[in-house]
C-alpha positions as CSV (number, residue, x, y, z in Angstrom):
1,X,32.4,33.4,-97.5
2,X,33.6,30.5,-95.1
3,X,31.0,29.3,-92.6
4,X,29.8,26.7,-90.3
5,X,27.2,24.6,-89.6
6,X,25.8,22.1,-88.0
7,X,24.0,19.1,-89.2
8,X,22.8,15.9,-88.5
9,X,25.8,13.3,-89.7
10,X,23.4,11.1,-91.6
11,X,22.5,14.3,-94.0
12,X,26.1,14.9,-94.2
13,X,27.0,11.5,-95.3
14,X,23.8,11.7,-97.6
15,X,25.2,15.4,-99.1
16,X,28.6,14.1,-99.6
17,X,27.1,11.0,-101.5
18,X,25.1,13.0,-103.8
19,X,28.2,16.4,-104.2
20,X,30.4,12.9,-105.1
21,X,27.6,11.6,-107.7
22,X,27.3,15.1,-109.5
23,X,30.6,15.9,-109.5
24,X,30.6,19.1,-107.5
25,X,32.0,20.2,-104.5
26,X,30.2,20.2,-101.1
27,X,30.3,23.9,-100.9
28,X,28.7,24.0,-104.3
29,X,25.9,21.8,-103.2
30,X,25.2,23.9,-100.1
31,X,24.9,26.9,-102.1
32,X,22.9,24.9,-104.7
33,X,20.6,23.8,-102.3
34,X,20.1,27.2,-100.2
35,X,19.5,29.1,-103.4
36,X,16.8,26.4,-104.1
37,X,15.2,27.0,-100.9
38,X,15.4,30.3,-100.6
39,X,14.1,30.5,-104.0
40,X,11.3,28.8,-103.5
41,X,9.9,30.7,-100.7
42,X,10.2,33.8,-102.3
43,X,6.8,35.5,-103.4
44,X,7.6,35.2,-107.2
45,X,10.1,32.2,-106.6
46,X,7.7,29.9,-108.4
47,X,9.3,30.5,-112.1
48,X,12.7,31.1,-110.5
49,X,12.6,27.8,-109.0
50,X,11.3,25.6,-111.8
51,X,13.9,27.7,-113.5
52,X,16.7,25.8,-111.3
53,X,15.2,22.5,-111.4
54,X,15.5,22.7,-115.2
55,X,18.9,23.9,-114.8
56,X,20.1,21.0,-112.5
57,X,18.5,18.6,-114.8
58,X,20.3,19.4,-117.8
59,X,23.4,19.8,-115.6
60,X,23.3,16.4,-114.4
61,X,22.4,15.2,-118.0
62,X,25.5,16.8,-118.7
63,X,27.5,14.7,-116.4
64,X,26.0,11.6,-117.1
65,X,26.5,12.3,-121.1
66,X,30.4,13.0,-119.9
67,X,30.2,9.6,-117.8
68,X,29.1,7.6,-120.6
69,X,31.1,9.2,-123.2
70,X,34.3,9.0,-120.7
71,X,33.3,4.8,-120.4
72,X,33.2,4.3,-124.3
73,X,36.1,6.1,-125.0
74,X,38.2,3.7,-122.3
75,X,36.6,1.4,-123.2
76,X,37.9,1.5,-126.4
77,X,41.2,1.9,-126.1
78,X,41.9,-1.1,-123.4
């Protein structure tokens, strides 16, 4: 669903910094970061929530595994 918002440009320019350093769309850091909130305030959003912290660690592992893998492998073949 297409929406919009306003926010301050300063958290905009901070959102599109970090989107840019994960490698994910703004959209997908907007949903990413409502579900987080939402999650937490829910009344058994406790596990749920450490549940997606857990999950955006490894996924950012991920990416900086790819990074570093992706740097060798150029690296390499200069």
């Amino acid at each position: 669903m297409k929406t919009a918002i306003s926010i301050p440009d300063e958290l905009f320019r901070d959102g599109e910094r970090l989107a840019k350093s994960l490698a994910r769309s703004r959209s997908q850091l907007y949903a990413d970061a409502l579900r987080e909130y939402l999650t937490r305030r829910a009344p058994d959003g406790i596990e749920t929530a450490m549940n997606a912290v857990l999950d955006s660690v490894e996924q950012e592992k991920e990416v900086a595994f790819s990074r570093r893998a992706t740097q060798r492998t150029w690296k390499r073949h200069k």
